[in-house]
MIGU-56991 format. One line per 2 residues: their letters; for each residue x, y, z negated of N, C-alpha, C, O, CB. Coordinates in Angstrom, 3 decimals, decimal comma. Atoms other than C-alpha are relative to their C-alpha. Last residue first. Glycine has a CB too. Layout:
# MIGU-56991
A	X Y Z X Y Z X Y Z X Y Z X Y Z; ...
***
This chain:
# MIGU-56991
XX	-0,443 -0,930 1,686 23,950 47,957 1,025 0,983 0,206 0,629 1,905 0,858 0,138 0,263 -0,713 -1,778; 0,521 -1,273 0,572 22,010 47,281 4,548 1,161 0,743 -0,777 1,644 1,852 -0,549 -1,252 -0,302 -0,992
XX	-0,868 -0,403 -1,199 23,106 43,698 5,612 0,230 1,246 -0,122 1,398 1,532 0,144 -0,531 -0,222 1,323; -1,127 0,611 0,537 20,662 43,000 2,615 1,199 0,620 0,647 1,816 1,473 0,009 -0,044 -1,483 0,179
XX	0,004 -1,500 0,732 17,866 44,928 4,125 1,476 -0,146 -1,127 2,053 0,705 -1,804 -1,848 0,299 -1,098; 0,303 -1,625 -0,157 17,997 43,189 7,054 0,607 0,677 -1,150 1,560 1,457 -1,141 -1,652 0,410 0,018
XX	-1,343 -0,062 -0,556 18,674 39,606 5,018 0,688 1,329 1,123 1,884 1,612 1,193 0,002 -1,339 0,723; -0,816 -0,229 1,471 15,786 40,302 2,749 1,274 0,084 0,709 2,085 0,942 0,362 -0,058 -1,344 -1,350
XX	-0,054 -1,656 0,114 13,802 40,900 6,162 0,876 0,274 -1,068 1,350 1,399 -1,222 -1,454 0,768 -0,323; -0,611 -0,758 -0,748 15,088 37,543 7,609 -0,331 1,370 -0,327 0,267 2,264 0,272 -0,215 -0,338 1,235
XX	-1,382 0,321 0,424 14,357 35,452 4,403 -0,112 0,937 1,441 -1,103 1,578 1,090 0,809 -1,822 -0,286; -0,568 0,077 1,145 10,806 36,755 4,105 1,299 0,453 0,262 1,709 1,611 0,179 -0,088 -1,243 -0,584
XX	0,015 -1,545 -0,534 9,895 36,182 7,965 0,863 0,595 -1,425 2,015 0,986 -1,234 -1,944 0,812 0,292; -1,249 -0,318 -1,129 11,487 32,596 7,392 -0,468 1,546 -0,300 0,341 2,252 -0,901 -0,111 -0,744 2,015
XX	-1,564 -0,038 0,709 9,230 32,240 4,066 0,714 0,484 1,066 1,153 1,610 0,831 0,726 -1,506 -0,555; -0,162 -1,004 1,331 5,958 33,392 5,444 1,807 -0,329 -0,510 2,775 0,428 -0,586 -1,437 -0,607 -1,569
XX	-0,048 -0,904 -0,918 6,371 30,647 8,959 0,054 1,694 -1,155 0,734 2,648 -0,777 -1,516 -0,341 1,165; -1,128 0,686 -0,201 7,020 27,860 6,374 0,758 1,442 1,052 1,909 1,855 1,192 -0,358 -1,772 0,797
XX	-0,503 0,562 0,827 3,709 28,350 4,459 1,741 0,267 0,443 2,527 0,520 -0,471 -0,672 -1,432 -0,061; -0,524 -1,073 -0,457 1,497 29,572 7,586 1,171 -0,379 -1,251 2,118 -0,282 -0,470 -1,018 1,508 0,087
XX	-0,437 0,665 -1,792 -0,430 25,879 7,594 1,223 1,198 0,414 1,953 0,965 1,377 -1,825 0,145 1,573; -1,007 1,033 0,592 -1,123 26,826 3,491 0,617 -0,505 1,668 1,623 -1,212 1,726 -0,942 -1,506 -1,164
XX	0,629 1,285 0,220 -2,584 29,951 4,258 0,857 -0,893 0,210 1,951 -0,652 0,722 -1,093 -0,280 0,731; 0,080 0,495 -1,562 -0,846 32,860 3,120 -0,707 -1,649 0,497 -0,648 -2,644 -0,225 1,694 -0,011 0,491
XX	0,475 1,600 -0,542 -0,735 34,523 -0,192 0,238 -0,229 1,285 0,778 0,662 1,940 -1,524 -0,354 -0,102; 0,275 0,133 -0,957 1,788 36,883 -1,681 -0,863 -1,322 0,462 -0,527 -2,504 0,389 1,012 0,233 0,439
XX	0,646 0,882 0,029 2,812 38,285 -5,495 -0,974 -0,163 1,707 -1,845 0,687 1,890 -0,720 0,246 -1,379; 1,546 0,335 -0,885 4,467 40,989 -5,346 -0,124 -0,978 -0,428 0,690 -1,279 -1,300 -0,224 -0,111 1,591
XX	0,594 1,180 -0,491 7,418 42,382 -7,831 -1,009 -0,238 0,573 -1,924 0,440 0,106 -0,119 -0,632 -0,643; -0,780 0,464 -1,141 9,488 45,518 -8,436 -0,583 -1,140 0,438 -0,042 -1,453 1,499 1,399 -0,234 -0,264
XX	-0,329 -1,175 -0,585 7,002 47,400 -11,060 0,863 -0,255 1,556 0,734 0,479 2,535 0,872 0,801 -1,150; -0,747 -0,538 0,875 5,012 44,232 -11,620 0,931 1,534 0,772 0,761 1,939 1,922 0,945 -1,334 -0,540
XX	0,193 0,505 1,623 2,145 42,179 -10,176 1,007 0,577 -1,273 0,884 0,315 -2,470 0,267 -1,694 -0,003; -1,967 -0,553 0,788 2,064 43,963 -7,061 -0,756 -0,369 -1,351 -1,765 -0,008 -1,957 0,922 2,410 0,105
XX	0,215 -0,466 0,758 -1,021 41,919 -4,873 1,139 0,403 -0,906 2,057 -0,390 -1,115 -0,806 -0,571 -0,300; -1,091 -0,281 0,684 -0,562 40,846 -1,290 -0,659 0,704 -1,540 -1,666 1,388 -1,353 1,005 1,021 1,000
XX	1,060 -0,855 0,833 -3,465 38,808 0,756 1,023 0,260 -0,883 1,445 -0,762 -1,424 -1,468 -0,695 -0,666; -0,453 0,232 1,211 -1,774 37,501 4,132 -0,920 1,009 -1,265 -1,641 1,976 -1,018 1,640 0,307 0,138
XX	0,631 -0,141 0,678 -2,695 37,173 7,921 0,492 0,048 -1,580 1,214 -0,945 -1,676 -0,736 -0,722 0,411; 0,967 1,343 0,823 -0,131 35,939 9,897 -0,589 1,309 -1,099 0,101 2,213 -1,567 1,257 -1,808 -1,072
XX	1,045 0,140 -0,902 1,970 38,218 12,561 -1,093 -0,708 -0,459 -1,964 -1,103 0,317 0,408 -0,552 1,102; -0,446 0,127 -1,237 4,283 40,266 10,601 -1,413 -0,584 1,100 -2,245 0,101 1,695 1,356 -1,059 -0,148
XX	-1,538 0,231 -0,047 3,013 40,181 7,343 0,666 -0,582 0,705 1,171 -1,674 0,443 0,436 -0,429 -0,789; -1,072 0,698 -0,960 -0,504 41,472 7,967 1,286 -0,269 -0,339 1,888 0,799 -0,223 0,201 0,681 1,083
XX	-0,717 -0,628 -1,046 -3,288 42,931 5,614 0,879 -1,285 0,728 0,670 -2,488 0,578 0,981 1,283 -0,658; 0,541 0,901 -1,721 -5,757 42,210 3,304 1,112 0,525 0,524 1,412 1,636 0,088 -1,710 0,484 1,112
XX	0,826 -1,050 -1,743 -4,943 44,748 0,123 0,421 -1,440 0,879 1,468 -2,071 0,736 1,302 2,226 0,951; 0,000 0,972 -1,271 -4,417 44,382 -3,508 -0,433 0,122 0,993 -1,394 0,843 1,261 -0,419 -0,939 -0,059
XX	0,735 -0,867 -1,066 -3,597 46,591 -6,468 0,089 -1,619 1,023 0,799 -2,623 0,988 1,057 1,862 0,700; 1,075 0,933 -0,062 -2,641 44,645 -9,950 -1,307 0,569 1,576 -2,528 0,491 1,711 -0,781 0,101 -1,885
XX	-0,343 1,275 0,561 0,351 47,327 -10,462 -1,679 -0,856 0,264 -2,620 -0,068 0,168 0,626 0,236 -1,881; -0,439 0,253 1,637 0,011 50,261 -8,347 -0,001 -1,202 -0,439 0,002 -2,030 0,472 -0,832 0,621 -0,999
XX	0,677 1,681 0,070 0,166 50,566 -4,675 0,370 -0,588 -1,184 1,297 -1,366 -1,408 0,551 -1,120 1,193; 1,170 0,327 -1,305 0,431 54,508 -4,325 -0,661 -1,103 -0,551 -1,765 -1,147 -1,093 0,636 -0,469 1,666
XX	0,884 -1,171 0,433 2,867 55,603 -7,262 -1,261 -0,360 0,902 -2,342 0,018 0,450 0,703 1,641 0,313; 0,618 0,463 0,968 4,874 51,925 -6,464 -1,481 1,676 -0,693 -2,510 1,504 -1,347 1,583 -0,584 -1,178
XX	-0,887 -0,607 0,980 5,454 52,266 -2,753 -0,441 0,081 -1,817 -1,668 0,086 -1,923 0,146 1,492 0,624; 0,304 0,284 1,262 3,327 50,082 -1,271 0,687 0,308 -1,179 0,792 -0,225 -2,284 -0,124 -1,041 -0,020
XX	-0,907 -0,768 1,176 2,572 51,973 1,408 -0,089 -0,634 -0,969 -1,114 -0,522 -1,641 -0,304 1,351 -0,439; 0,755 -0,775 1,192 0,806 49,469 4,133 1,173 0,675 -1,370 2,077 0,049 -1,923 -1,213 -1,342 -0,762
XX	0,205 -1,025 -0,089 2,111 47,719 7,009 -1,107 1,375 -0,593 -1,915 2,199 -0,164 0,055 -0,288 0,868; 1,315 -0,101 0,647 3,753 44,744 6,016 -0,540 1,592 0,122 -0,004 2,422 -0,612 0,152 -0,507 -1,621
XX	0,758 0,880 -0,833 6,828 43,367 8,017 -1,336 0,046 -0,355 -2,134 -0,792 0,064 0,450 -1,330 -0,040; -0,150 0,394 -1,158 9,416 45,853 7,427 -0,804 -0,860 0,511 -0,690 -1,059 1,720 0,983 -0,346 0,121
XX	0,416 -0,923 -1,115 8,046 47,653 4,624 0,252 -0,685 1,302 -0,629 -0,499 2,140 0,773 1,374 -0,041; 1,390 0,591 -0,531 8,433 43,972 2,806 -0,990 1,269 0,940 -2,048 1,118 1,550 -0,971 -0,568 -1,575
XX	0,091 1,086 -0,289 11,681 44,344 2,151 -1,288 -0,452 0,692 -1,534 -1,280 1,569 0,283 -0,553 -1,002; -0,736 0,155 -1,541 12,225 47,769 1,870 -0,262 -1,157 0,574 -0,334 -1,111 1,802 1,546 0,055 0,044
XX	0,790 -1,022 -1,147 9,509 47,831 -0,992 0,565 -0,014 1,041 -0,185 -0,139 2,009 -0,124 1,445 -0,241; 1,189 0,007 -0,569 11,421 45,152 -2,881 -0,875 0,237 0,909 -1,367 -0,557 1,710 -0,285 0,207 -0,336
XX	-0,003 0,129 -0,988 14,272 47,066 -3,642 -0,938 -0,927 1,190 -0,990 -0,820 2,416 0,953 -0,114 -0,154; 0,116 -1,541 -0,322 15,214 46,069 -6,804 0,087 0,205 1,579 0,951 -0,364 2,246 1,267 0,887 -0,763
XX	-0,759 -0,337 0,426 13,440 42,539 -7,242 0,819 1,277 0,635 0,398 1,634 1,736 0,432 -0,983 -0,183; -0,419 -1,087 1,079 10,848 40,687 -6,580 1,695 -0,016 -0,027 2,510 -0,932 0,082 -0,706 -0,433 -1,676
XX	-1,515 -0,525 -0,237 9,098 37,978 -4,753 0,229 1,333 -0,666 -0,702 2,027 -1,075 0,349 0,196 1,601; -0,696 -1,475 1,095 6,515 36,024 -5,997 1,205 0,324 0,749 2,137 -0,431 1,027 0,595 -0,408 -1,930
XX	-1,150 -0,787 0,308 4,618 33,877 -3,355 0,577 0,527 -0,965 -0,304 1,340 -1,244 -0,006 0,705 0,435; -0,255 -0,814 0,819 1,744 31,467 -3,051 1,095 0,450 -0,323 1,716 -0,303 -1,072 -0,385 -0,255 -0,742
XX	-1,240 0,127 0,635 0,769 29,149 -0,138 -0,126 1,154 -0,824 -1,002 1,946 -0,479 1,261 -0,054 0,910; -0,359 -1,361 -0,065 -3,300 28,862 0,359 1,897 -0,519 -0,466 2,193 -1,490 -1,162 -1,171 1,224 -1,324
XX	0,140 -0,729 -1,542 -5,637 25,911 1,247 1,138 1,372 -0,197 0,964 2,239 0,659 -2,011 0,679 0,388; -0,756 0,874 -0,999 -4,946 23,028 -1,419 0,022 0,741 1,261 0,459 0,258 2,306 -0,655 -1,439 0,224
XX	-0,925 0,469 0,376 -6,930 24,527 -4,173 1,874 -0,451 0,787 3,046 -0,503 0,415 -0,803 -0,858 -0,371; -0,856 0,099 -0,964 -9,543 26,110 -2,319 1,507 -0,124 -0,542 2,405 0,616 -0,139 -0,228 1,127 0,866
XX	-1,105 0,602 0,701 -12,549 24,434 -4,323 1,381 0,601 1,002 1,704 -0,239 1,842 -0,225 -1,875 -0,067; -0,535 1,015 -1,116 -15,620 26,575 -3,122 1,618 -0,095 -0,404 2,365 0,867 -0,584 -0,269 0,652 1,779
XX	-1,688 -0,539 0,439 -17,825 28,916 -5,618 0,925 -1,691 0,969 0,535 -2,859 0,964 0,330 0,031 -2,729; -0,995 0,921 -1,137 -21,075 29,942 -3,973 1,099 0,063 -0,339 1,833 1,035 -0,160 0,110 0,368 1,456
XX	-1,216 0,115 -1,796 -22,332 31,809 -6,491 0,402 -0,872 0,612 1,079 -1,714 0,023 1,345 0,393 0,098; -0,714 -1,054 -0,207 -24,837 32,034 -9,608 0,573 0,794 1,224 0,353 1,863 1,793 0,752 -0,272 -0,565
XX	1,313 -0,447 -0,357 -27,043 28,957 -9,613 0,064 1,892 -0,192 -0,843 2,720 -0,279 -1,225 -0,903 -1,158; 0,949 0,602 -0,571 -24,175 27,172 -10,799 -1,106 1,260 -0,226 -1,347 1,902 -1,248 -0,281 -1,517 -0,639
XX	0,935 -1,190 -0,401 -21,355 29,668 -11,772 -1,625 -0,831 0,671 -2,372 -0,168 1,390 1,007 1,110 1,445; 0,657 0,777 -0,362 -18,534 27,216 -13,076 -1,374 0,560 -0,226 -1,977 0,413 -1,289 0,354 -1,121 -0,507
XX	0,820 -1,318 -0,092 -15,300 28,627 -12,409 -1,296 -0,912 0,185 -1,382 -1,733 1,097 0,426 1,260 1,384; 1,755 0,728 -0,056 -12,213 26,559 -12,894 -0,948 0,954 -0,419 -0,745 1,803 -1,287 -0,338 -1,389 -1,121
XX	0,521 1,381 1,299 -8,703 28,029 -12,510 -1,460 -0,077 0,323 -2,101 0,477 1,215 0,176 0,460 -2,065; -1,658 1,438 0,493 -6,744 30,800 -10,499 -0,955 -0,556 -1,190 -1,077 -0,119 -2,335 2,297 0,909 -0,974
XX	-0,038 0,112 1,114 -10,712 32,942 -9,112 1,872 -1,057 -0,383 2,165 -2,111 0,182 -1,652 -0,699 -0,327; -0,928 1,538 0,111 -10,446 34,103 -5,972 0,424 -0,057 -1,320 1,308 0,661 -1,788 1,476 -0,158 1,002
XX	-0,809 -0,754 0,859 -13,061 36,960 -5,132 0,633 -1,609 -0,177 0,153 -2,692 0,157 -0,765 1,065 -1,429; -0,665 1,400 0,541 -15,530 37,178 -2,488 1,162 0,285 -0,757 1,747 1,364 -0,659 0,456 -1,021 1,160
XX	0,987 1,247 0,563 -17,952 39,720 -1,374 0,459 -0,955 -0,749 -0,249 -1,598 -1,523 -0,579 -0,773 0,969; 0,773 -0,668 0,560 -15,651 41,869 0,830 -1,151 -1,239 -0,443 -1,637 -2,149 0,228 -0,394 1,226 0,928
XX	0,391 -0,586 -1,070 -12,208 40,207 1,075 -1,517 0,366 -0,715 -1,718 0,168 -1,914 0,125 -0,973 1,429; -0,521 0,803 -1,193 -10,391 38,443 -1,962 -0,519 0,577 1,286 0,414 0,341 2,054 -0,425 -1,519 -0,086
XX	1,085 -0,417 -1,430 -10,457 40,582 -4,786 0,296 -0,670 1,401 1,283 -0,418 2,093 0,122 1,732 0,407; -0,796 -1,033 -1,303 -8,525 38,458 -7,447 -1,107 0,632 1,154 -1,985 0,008 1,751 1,266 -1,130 1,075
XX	1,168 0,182 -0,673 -9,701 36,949 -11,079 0,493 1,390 1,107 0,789 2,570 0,918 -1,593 0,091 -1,110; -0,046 1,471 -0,855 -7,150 35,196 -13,237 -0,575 0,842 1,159 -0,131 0,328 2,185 -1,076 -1,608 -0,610
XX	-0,418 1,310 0,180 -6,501 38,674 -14,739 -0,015 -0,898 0,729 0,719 -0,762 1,707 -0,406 -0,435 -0,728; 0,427 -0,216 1,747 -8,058 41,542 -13,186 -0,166 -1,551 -0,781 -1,099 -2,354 -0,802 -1,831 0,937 -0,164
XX	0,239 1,170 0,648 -7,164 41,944 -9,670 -0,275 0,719 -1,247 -0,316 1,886 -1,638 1,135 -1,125 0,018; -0,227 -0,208 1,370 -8,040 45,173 -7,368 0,312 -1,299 -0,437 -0,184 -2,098 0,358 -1,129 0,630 -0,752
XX	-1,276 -0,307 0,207 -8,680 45,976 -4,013 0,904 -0,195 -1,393 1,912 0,446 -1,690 -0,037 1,206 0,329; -0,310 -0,269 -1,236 -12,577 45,902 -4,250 2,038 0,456 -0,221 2,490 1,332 -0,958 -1,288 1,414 0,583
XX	0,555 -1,008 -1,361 -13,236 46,131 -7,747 0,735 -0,591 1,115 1,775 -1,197 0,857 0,411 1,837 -0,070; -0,238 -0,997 -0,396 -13,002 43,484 -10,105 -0,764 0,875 0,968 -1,882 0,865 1,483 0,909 -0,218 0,266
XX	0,008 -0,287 -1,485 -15,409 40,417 -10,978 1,139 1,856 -0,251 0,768 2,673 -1,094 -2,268 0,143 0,780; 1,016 0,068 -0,639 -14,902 39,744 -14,825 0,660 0,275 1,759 1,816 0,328 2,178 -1,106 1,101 -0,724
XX	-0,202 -0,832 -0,872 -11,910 38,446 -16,933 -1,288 -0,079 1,075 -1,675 -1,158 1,524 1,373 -0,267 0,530; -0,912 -1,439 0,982 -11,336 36,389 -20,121 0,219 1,532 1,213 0,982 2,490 1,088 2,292 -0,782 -0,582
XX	-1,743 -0,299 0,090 -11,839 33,089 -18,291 0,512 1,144 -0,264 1,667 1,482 -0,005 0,728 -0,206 1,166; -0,457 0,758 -0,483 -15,145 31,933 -18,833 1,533 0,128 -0,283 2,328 -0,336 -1,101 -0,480 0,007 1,138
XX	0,136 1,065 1,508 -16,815 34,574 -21,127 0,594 -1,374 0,307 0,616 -2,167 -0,635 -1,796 -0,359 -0,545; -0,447 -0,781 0,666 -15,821 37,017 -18,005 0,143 -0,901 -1,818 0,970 -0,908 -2,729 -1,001 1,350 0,304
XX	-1,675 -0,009 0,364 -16,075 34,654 -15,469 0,285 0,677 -1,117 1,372 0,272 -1,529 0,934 0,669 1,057; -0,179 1,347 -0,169 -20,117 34,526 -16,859 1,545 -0,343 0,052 2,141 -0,850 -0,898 -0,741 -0,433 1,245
XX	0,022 0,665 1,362 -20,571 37,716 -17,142 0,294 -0,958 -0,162 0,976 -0,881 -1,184 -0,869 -0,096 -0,559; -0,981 -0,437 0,681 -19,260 38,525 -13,422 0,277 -0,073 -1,242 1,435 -0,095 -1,659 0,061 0,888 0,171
XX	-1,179 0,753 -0,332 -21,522 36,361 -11,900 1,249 0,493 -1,158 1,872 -0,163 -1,992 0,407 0,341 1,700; -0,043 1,542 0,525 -24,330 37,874 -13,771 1,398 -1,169 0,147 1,921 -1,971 -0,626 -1,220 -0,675 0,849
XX	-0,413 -0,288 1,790 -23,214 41,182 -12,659 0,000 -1,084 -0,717 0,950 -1,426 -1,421 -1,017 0,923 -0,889; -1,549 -0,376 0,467 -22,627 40,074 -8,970 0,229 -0,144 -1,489 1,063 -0,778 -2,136 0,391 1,573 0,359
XX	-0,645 0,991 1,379 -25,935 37,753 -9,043 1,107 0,612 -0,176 1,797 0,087 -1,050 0,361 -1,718 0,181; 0,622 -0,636 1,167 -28,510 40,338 -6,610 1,012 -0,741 -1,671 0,831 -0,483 -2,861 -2,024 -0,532 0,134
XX	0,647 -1,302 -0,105 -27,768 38,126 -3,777 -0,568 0,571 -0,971 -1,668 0,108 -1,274 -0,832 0,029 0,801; 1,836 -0,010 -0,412 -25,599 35,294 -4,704 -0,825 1,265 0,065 -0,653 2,052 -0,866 -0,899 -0,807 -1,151
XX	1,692 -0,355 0,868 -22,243 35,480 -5,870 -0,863 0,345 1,395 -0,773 0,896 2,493 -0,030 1,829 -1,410; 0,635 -1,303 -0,831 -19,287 34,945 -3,608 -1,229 -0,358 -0,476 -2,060 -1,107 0,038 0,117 0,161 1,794
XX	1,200 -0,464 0,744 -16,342 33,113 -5,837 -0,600 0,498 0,937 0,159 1,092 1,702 0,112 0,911 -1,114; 0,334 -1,051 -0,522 -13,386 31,001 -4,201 -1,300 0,043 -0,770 -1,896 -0,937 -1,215 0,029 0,029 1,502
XX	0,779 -0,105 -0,432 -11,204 28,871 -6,158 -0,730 1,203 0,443 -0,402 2,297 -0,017 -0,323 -0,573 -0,495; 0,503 -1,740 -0,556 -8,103 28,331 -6,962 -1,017 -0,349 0,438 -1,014 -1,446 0,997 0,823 0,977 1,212
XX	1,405 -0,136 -0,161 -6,639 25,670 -9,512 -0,430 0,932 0,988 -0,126 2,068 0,623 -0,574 0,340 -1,172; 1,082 1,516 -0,321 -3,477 23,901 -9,804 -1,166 0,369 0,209 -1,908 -0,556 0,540 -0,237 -1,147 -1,192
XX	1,429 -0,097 -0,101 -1,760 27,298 -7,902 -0,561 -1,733 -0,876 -0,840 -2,676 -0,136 -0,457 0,228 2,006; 0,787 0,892 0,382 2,410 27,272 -8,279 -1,729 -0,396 -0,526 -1,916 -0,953 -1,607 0,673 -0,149 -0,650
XX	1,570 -0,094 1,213 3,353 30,302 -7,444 -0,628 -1,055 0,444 -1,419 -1,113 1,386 -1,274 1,474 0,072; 1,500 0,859 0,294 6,776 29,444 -5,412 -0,986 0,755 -0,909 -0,483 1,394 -1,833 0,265 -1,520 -0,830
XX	0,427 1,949 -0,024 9,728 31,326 -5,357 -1,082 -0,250 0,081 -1,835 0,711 -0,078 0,253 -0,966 -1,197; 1,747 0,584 -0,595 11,028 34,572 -3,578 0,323 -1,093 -0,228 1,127 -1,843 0,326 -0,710 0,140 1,684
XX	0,312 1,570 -0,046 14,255 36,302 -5,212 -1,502 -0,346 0,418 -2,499 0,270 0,040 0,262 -0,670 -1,512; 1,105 0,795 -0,252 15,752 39,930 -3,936 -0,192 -1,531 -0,290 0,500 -2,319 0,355 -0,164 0,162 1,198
XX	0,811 -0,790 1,566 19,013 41,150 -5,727 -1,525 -0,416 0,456 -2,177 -0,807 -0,511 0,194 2,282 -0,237; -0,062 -1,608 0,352 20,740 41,064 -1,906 -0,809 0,154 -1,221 -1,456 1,200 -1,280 -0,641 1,041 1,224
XX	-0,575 -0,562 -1,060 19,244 37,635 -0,814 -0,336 1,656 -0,331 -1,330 2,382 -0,300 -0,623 -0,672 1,446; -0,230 -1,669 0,428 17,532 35,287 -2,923 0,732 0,342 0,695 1,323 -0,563 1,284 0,497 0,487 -1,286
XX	-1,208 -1,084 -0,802 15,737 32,041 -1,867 -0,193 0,715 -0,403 -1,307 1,104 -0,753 0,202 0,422 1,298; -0,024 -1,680 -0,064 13,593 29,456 -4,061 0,944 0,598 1,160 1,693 -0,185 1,745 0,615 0,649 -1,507
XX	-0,439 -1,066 1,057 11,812 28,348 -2,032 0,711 -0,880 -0,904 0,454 -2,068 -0,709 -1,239 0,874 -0,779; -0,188 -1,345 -0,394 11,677 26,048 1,212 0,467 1,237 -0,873 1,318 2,056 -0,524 -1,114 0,297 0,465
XX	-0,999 -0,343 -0,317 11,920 22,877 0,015 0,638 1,029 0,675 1,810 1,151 1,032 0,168 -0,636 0,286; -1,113 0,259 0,394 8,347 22,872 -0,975 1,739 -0,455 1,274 1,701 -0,781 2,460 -0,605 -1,127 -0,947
XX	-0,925 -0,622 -0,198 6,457 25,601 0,135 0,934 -1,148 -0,187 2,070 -0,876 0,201 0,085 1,184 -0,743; 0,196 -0,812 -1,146 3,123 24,446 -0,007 1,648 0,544 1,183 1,854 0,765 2,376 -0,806 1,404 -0,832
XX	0,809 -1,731 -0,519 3,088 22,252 -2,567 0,464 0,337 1,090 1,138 -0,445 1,761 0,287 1,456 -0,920; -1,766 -1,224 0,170 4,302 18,471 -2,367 -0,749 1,338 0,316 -1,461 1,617 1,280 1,765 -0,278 1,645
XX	0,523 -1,336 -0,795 1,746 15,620 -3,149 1,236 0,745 -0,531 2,053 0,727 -1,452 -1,723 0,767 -0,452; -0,169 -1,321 1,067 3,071 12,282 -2,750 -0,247 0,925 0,124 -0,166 1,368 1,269 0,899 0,390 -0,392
XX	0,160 -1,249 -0,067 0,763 9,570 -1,602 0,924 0,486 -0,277 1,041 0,024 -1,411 -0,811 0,456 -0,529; 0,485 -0,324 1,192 1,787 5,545 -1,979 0,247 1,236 0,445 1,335 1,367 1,007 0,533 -0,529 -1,313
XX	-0,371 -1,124 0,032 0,826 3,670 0,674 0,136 0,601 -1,201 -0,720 0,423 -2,067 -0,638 0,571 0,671; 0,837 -1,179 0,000 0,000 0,000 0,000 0,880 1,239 0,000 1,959 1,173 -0,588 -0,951 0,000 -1,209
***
C-alpha cells in the first residue's frame, strides 16, 4: 500500500535570505473562508468574536485570526462554526503562506507589487488584493518591516522565485 506524505506548500523552497531579507513558510493547519448570509454580517461577526477572540473586520483590514479576503468574504486561520450564519468553506490546502521581513522590505516587494506600502500609508494589519508580478496575491504587514503573503497553493514555487530575484535586485544594490 501507498503511503501519503503531506508536504506544505512551499516545501523545499523556504527558508531564503538575501541582503538582511528572510522569507519562510506560514504554516496554515486551519483556513477557512467566511461569507455570511444576507442580513448575518453582525451575527456572523458575534459569533467569530466569542469563537476566536476576533470579529469580521473592515474591508482591508485583519483583526486577529480573522482576514479581509475580497468583498464579502473573510479568511478565518482556525475553525469557524457559523451554521445557519455563512457559507464557511474548508480552504486549508488551497493557499501558500509567506513572511518575509526585514530592513528594507519595501524595496523588495516595490518591485513586483504595485501598491505603497510604505509603512505611514500601509500600516500594520492593512491588507490589499493585488498582484506580485503576474499571480494574484493577498498581502497583509504584520510588523514594522514584515508581510505576510498569500498565493494559491499551484502559484507556491512561482511566489518564491519572484521573491528570491527581487531580494537579489535589491541585494546587488547595497
Amino acid at each position: 500500500m501507498v503511503k501519503l506524505i503531506a508536504l506544505t506548500p512551499c516545501e523545499g523552497l523556504l527558508p531564503i535570505s538575501e541582503g538582511g531579507i528572510a522569507v519562510t513558510e506560514v504554516v496554515m493547519d486551519q483556513l477557512v473562508s467566511v461569507a455570511p448570509f444576507d442580513g448575518k454580517q453582525k451575527a456572523t461577526s458575534d459569533a467569530l468574536k466569542a469563537q476566536c477572540g476576533a470579529g469580521l473586520p473592515a474591508a482591508n483590514r485583519r483583526h486577529g485570526a480573522v482576514t479581509w479576503f475580497g468583498h464579502g468574504t473573510w479568511i478565518v486561520a482556525g475553525d469557524a462554526s457559523l451554521d445557519g450564519l455563512a457559507a464557511v468553506t474548508d480552504q486549508s490546502d488551497a493557499w501558500a503562506v509567506v513572511s518575509i521581513s526585514g530592513a528594507g522590505v519595501e524595496d523588495v516587494l516595490a518591485r513586483l507589487i504595485p501598491v505603497d506600502l510604505r509603512p505611514h500609508v500601509f500600516k500594520t494589519n492593512h491588507v490589499a488584493k493585488t498582484m506580485l508580478g503576474h499571480m494574484s496575491v493577498t498581502i497583509t504587514r504584520t510588523g514594522s518591516a514584515a508581510f505576510e503573503v498569500m498565493a494559491m497553493r499551484s502559484m507556491a514555487a512561482t511566489m518564491v522565485h519572484e521573491l528570491q530575484v527581487a531580494m537579489r535586485g535589491v541585494a546587488s544594490r547595497a
